[in-house]
Backbone as CSV, one residue per row, in Angstrom:
resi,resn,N_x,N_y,N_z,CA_x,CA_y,CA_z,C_x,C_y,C_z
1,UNK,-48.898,93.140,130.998,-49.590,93.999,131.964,-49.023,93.784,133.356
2,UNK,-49.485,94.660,134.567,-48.733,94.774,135.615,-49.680,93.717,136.377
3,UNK,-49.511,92.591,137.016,-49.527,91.959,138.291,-50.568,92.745,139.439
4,UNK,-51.434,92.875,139.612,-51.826,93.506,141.323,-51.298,92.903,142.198
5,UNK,-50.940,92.065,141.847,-49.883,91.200,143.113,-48.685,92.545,143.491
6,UNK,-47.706,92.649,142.477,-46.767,93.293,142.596,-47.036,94.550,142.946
7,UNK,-48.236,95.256,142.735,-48.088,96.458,143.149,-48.357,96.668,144.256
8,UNK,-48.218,95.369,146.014,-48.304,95.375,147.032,-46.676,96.203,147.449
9,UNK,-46.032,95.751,146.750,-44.711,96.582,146.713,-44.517,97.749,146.244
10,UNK,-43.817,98.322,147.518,-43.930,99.995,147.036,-43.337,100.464,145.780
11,UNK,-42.031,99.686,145.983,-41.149,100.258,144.989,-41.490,100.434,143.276
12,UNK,-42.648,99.294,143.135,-43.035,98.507,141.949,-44.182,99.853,141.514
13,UNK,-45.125,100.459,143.000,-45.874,101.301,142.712,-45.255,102.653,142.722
14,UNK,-43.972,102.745,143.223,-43.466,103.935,142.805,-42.962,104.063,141.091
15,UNK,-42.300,103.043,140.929,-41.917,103.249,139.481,-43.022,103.342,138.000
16,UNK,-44.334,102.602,138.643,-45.522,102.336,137.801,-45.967,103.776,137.886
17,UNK,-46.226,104.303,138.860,-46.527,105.735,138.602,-45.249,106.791,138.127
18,UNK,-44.385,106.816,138.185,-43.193,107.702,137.571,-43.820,107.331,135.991
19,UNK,-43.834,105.835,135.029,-44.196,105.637,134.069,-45.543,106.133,133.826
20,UNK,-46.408,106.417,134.469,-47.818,106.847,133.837,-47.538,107.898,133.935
21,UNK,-46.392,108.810,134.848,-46.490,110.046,134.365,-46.099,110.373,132.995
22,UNK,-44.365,109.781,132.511,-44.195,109.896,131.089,-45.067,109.589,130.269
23,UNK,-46.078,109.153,130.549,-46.714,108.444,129.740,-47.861,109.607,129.204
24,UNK,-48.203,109.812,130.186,-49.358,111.153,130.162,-49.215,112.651,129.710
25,UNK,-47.408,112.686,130.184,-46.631,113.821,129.610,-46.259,113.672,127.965
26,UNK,-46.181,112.182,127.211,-46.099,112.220,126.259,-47.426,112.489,125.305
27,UNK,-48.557,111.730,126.345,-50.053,112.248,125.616,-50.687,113.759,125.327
28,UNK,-50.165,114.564,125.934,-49.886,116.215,126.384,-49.143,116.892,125.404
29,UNK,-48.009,116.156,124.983,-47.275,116.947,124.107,-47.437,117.014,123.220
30,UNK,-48.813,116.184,122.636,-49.119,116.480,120.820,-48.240,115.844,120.377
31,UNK,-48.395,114.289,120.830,-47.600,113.431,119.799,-48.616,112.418,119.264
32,UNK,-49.960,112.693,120.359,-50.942,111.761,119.673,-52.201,113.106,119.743
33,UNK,-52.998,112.568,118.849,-54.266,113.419,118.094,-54.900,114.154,119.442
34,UNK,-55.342,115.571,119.307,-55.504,115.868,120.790,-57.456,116.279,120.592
35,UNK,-57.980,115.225,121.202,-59.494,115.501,121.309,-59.802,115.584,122.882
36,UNK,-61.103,115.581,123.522,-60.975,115.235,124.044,-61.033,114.203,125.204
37,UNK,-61.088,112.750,124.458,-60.657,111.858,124.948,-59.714,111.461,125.599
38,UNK,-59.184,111.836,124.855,-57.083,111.618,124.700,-56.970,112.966,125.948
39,UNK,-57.651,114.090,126.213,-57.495,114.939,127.722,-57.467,114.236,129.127
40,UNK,-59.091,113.560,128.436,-59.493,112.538,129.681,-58.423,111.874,130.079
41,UNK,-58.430,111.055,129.443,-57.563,109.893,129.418,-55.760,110.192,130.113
42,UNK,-55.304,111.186,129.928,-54.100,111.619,129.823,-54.369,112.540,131.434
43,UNK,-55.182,112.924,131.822,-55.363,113.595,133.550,-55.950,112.534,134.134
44,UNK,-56.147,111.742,133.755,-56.940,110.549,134.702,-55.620,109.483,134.912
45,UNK,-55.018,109.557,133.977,-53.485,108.614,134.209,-52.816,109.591,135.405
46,UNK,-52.555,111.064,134.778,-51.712,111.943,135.921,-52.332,111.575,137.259
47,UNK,-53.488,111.627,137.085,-54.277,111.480,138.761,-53.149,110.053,139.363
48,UNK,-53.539,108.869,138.754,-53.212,107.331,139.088,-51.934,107.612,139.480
49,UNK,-50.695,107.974,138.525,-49.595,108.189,138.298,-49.532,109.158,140.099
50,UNK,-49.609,110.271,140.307,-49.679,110.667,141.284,-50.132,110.398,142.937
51,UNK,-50.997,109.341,142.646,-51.453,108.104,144.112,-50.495,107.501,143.970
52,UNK,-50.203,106.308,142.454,-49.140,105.194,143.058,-48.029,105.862,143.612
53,UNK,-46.981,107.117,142.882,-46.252,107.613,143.294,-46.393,108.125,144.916
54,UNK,-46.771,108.886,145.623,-47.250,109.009,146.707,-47.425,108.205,147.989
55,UNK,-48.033,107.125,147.266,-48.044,105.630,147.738,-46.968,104.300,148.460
56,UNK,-46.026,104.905,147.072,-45.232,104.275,146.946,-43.946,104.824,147.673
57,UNK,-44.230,106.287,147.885,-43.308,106.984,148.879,-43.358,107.008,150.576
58,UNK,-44.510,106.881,150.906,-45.105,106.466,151.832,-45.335,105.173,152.514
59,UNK,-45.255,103.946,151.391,-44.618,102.869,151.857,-43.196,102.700,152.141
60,UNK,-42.456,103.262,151.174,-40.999,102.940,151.604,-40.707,104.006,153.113
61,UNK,-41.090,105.060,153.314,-40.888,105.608,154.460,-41.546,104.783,155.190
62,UNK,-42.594,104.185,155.525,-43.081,103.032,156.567,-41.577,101.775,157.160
63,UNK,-41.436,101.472,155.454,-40.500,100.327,155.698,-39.060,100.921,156.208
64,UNK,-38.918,102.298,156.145,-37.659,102.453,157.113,-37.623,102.903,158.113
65,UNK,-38.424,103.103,158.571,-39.156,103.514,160.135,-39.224,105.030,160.500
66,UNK,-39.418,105.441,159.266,-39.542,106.925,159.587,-40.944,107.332,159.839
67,UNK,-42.055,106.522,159.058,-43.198,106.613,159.765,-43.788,106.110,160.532
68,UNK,-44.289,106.166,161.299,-45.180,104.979,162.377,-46.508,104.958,161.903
């Protein structure tokens, strides 16, 4: 499992969300049983997947001084 330590780092929360997106895109495609749990579950990752990403873009623009 992922560290909360590590996900103080952007880069760590950019890539963790790129993965929950595949991840959610693979739950979507009817490779696993589609109820809807497995809906829930699979837009509630996109949501996460879409903050860390975001997040994680927004930190690294901090750290190069493009944002103040």
């Amino acid at each position: 499992m992922i560290d909360l330590i590590q996900l103080k780092d952007p880069l760590v929360s950019f890539e963790t969300g790129i993965v929950l997106f595949i991840f959610a895109y693979f739950m979507n495609s009817g490779l696993m049983v589609r109820n809807g749990f497995t809906n829930l579950i699979s837009s509630s990752l996109t949501i996460i997947g879409m903050i860390m990403v975001l997040y994680g873009v927004l930190a690294l623009y901090k750290r190069k001084g493009l944002i103040k």
